[in-house]
Backbone as XML, in Angstrom:
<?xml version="1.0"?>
<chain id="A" units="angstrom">
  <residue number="1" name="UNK">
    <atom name="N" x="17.569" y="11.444" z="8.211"/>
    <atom name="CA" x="17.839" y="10.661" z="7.011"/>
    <atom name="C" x="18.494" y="11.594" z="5.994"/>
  </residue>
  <residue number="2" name="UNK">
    <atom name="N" x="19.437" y="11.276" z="5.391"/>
    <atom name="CA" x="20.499" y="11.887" z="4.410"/>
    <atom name="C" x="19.347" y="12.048" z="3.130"/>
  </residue>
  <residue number="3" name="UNK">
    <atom name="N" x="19.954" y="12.903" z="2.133"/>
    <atom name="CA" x="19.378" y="13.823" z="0.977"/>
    <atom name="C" x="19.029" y="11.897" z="0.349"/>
  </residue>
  <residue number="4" name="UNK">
    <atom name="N" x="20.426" y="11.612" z="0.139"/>
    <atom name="CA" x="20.375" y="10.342" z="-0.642"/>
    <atom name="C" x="19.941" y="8.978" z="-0.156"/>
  </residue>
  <residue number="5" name="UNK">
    <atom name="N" x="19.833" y="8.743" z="1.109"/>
    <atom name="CA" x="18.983" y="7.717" z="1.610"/>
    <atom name="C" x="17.318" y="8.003" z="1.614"/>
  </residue>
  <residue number="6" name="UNK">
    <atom name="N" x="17.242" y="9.207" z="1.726"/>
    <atom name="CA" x="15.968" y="9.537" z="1.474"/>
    <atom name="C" x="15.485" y="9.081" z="-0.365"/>
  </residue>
  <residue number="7" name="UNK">
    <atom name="N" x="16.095" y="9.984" z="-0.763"/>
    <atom name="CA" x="16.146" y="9.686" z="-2.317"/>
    <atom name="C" x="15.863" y="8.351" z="-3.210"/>
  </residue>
  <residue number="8" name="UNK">
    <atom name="N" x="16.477" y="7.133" z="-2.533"/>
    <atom name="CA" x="16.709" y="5.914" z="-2.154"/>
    <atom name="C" x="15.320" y="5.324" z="-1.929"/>
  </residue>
  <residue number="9" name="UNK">
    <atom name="N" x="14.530" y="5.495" z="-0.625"/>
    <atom name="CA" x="13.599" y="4.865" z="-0.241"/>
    <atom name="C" x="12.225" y="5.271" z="-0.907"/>
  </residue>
  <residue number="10" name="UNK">
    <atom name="N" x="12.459" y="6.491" z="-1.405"/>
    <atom name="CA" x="11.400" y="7.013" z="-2.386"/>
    <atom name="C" x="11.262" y="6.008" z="-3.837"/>
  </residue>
  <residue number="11" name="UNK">
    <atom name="N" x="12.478" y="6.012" z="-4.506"/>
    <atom name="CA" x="12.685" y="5.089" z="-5.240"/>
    <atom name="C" x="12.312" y="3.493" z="-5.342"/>
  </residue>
  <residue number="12" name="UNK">
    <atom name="N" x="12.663" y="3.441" z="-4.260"/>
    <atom name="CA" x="11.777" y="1.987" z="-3.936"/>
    <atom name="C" x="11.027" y="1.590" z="-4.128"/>
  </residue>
  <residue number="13" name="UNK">
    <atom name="N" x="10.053" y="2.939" z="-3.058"/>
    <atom name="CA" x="8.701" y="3.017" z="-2.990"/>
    <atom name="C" x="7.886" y="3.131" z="-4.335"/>
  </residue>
  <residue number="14" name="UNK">
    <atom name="N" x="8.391" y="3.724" z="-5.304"/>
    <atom name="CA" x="8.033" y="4.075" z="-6.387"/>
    <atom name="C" x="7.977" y="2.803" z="-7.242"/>
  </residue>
  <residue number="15" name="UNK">
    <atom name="N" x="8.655" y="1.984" z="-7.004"/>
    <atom name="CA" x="9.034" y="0.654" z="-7.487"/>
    <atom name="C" x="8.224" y="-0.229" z="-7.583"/>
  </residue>
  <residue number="16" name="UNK">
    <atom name="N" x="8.044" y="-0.359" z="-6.607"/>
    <atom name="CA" x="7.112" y="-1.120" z="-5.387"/>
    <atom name="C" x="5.477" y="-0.847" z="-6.057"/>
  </residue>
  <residue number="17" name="UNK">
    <atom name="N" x="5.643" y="0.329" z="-6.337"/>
    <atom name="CA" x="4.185" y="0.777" z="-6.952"/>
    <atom name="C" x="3.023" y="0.117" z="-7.823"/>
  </residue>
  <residue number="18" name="UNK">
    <atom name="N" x="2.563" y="0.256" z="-7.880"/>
    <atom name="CA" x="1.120" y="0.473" z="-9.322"/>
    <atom name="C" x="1.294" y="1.437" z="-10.131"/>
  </residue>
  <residue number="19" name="UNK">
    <atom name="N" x="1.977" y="2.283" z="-9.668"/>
    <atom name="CA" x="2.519" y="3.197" z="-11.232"/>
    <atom name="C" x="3.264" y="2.698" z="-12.051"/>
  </residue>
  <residue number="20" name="UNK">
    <atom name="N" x="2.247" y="2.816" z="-13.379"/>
    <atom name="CA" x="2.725" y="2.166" z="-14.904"/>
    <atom name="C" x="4.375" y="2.795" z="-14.848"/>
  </residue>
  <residue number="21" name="UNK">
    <atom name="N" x="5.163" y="1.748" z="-15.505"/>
    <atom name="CA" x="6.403" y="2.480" z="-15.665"/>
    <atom name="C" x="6.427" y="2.945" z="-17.025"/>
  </residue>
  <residue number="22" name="UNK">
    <atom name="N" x="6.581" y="4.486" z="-16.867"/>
    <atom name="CA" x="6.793" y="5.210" z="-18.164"/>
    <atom name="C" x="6.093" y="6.328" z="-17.717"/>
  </residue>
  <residue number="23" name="UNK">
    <atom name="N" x="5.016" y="5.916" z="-17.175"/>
    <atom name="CA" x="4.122" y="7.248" z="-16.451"/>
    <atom name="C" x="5.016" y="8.399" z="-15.997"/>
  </residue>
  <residue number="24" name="UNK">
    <atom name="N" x="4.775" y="9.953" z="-15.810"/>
    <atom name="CA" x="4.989" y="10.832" z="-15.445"/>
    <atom name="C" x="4.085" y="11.070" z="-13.905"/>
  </residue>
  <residue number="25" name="UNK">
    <atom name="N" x="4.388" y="10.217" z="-13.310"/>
    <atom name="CA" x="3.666" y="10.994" z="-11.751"/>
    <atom name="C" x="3.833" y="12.417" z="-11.485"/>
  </residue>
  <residue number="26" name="UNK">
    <atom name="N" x="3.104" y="13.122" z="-10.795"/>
    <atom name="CA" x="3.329" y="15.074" z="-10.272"/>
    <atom name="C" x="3.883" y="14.474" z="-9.094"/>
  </residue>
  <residue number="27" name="UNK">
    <atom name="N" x="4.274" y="15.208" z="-8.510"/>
    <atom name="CA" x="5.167" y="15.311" z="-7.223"/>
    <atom name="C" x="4.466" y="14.777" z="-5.760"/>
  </residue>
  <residue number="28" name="UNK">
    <atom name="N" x="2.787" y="15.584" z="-6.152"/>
    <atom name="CA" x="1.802" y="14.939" z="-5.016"/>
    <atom name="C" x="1.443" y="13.583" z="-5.245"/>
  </residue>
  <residue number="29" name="UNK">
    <atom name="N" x="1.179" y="13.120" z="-5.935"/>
    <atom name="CA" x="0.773" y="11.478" z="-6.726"/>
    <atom name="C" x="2.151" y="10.561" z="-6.179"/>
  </residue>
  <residue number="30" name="UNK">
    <atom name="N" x="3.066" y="11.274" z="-6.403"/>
    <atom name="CA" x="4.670" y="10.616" z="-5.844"/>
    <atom name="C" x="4.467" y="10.493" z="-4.400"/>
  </residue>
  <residue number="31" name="UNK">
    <atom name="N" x="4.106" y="11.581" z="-3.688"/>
    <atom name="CA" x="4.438" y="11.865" z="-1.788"/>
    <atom name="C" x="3.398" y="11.028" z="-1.313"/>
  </residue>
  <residue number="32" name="UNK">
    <atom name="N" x="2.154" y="10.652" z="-2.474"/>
    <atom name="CA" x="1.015" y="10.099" z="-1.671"/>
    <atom name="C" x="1.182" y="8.410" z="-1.882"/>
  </residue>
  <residue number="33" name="UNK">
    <atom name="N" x="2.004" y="8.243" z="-3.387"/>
    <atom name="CA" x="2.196" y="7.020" z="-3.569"/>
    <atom name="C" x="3.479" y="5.953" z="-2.540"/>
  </residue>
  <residue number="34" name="UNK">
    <atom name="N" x="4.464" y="7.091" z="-2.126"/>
    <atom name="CA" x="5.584" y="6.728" z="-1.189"/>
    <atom name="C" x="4.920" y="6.462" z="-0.233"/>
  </residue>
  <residue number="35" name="UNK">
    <atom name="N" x="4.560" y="7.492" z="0.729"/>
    <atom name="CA" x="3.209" y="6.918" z="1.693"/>
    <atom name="C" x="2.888" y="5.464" z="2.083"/>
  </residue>
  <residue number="36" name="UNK">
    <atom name="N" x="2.106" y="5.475" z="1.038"/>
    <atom name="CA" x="1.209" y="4.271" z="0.731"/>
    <atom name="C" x="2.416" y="3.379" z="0.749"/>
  </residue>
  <residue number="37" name="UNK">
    <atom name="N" x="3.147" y="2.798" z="-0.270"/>
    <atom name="CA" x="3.822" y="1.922" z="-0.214"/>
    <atom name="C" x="4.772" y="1.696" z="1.012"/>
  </residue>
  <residue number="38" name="UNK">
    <atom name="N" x="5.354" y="2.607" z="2.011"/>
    <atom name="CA" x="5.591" y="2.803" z="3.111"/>
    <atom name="C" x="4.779" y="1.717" z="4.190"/>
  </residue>
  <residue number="39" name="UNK">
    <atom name="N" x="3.560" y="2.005" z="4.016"/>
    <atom name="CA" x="3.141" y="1.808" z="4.947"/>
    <atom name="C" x="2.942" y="0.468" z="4.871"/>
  </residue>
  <residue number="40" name="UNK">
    <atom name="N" x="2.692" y="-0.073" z="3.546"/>
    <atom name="CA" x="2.063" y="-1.180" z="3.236"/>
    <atom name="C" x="2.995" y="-2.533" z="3.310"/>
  </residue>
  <residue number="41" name="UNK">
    <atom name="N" x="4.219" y="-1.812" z="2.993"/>
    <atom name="CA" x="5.510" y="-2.629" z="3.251"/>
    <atom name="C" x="6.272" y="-2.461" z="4.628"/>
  </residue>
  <residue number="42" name="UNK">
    <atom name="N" x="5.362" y="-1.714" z="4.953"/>
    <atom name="CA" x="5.938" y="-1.912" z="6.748"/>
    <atom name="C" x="7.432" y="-1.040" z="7.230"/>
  </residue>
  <residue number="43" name="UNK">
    <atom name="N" x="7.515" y="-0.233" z="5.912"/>
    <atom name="CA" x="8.755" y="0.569" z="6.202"/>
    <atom name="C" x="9.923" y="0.713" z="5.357"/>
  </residue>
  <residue number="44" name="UNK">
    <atom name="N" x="10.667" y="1.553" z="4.418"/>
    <atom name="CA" x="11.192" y="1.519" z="3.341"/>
    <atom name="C" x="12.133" y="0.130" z="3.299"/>
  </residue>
  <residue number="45" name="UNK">
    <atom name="N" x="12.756" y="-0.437" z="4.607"/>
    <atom name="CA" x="13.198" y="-1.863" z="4.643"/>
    <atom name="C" x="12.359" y="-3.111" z="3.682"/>
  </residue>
  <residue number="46" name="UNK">
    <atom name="N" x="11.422" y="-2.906" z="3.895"/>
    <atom name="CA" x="10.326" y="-3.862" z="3.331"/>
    <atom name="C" x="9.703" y="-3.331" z="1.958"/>
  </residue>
  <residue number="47" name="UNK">
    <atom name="N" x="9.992" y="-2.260" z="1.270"/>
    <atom name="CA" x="10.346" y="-1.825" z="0.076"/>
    <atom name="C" x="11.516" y="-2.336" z="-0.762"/>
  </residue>
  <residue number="48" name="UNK">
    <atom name="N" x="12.461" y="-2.239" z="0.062"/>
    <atom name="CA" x="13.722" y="-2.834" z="-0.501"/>
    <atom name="C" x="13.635" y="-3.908" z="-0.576"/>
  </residue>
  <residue number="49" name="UNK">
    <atom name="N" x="13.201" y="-4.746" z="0.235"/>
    <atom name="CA" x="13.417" y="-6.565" z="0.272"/>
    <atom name="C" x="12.750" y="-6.347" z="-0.930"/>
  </residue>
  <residue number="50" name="UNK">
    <atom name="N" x="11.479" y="-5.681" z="-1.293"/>
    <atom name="CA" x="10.414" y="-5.822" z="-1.971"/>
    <atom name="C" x="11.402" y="-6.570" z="-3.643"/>
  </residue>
  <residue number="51" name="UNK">
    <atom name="N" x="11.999" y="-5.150" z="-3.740"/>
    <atom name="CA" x="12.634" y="-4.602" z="-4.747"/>
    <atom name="C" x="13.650" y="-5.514" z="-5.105"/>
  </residue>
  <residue number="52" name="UNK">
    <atom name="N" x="14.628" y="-6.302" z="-4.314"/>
    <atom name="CA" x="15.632" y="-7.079" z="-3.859"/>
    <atom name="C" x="14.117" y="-8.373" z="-4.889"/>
  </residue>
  <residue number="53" name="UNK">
    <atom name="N" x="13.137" y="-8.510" z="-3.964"/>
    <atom name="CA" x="13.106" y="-9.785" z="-4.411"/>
    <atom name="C" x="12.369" y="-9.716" z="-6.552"/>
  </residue>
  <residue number="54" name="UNK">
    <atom name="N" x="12.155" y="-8.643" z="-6.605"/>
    <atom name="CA" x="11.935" y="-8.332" z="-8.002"/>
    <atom name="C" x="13.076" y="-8.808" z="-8.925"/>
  </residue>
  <residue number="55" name="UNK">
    <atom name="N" x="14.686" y="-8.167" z="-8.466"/>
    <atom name="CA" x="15.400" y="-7.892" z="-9.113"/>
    <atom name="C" x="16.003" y="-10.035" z="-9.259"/>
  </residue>
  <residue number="56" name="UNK">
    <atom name="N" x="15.850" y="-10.901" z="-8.281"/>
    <atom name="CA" x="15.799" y="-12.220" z="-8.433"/>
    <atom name="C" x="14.718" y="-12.859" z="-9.258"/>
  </residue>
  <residue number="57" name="UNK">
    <atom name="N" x="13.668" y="-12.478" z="-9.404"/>
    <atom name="CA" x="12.314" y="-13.419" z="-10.097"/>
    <atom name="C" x="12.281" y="-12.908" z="-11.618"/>
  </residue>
  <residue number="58" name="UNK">
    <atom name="N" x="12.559" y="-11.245" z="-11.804"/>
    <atom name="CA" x="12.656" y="-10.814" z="-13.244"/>
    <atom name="C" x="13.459" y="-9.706" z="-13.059"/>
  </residue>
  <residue number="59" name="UNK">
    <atom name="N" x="14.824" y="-10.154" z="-13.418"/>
    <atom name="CA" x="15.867" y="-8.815" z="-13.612"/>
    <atom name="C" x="15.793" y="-8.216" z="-14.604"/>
  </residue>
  <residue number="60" name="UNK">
    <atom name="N" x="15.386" y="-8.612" z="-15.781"/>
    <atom name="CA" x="15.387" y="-7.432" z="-16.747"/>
    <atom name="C" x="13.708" y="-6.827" z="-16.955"/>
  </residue>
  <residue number="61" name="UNK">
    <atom name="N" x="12.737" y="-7.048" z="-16.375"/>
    <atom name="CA" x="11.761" y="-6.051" z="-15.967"/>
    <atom name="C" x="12.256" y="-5.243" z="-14.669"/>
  </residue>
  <residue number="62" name="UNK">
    <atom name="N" x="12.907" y="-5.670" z="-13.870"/>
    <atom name="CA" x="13.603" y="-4.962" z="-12.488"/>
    <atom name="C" x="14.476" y="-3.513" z="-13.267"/>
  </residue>
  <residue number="63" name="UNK">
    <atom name="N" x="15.090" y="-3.637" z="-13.333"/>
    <atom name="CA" x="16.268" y="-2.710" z="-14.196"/>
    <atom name="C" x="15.657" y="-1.661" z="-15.222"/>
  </residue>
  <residue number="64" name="UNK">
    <atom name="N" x="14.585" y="-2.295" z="-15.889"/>
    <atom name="CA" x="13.701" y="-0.816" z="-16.850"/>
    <atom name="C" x="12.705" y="-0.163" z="-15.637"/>
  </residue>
  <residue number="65" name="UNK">
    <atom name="N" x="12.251" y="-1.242" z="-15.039"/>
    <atom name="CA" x="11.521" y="-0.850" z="-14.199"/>
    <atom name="C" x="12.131" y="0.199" z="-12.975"/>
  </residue>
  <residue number="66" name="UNK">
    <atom name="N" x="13.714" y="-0.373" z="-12.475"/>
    <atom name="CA" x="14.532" y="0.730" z="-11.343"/>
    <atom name="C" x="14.722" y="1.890" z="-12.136"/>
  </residue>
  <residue number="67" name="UNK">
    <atom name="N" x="15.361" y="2.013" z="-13.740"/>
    <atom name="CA" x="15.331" y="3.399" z="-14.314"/>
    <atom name="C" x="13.981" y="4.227" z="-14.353"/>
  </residue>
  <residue number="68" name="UNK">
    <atom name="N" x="13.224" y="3.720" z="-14.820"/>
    <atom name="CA" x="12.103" y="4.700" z="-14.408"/>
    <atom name="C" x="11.687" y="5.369" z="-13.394"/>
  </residue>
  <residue number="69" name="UNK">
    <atom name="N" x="12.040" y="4.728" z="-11.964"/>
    <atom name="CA" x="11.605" y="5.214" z="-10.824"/>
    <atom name="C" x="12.472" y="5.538" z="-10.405"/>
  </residue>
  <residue number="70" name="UNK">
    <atom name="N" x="13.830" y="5.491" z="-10.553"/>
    <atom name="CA" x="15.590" y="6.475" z="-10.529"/>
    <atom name="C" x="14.565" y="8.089" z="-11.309"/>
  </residue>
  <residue number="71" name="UNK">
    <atom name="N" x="14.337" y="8.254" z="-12.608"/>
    <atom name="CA" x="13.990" y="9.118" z="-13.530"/>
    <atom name="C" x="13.111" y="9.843" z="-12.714"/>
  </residue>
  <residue number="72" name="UNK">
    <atom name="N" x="11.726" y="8.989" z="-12.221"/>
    <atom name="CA" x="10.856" y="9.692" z="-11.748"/>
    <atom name="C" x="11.085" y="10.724" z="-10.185"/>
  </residue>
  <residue number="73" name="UNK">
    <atom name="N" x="12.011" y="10.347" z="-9.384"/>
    <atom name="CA" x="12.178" y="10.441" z="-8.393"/>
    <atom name="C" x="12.917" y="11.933" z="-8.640"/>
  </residue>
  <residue number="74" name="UNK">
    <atom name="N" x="14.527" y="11.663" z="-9.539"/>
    <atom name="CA" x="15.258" y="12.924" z="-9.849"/>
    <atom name="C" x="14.345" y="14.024" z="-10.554"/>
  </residue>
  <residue number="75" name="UNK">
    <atom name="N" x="13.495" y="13.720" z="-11.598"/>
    <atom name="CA" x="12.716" y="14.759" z="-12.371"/>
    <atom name="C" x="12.051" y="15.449" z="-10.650"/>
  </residue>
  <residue number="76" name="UNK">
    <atom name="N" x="11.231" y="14.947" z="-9.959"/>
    <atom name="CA" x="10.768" y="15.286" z="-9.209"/>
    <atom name="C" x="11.500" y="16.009" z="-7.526"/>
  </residue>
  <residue number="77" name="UNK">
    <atom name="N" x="12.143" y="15.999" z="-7.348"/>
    <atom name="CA" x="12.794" y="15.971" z="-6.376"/>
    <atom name="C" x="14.347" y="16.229" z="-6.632"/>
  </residue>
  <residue number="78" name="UNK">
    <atom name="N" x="14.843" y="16.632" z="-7.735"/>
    <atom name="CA" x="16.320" y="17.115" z="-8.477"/>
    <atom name="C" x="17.297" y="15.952" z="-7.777"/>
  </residue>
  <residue number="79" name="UNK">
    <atom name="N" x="18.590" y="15.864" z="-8.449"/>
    <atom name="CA" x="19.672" y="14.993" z="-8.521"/>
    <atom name="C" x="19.841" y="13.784" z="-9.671"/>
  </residue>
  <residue number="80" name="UNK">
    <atom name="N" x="20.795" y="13.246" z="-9.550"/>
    <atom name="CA" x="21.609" y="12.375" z="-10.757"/>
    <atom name="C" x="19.928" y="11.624" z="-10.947"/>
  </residue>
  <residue number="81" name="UNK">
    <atom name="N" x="19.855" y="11.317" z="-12.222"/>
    <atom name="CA" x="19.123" y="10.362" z="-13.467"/>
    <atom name="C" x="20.246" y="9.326" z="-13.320"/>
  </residue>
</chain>
């Protein structure tokens, strides 16, 4: 998996989450929360639909909500904000 598809499904995952958006996750709280949502969605595919179906029911909680977990992902793991 590429730097940025990886990057990608983390994001998702992060999405996908129970982490408050605004929160500062540590890096382990991130690897354990990807995980989890991984698994729970059956595979970063099922993250995305997840995410996909967020961005249809409430796009403008989707969009503050994708910057934060864009933010959280780069702070953690370096590349574009």
């Amino acid at each position: 998996m590429s730097a940025t598809m990886l990057a990608v499904a983390r994001t998702d995952a992060v999405f996908v989450s129970a982490l408050p958006t605004g929160s500062r996750p540590g890096r382990d709280q991130i690897d354990a929360t990807v995980r989890a949502e991984v698994r729970r969605h059956r595979g970063s595919r099922g993250c995305a639909a997840e995410v996909a179906a967020c961005y249809g029911e409430v796009p403008e909680y989707a969009v503050r909500r994708m910057k934060w977990a864009r933010r959280v992902i780069a702070t953690a793991f370096g590349g574009a904000r």
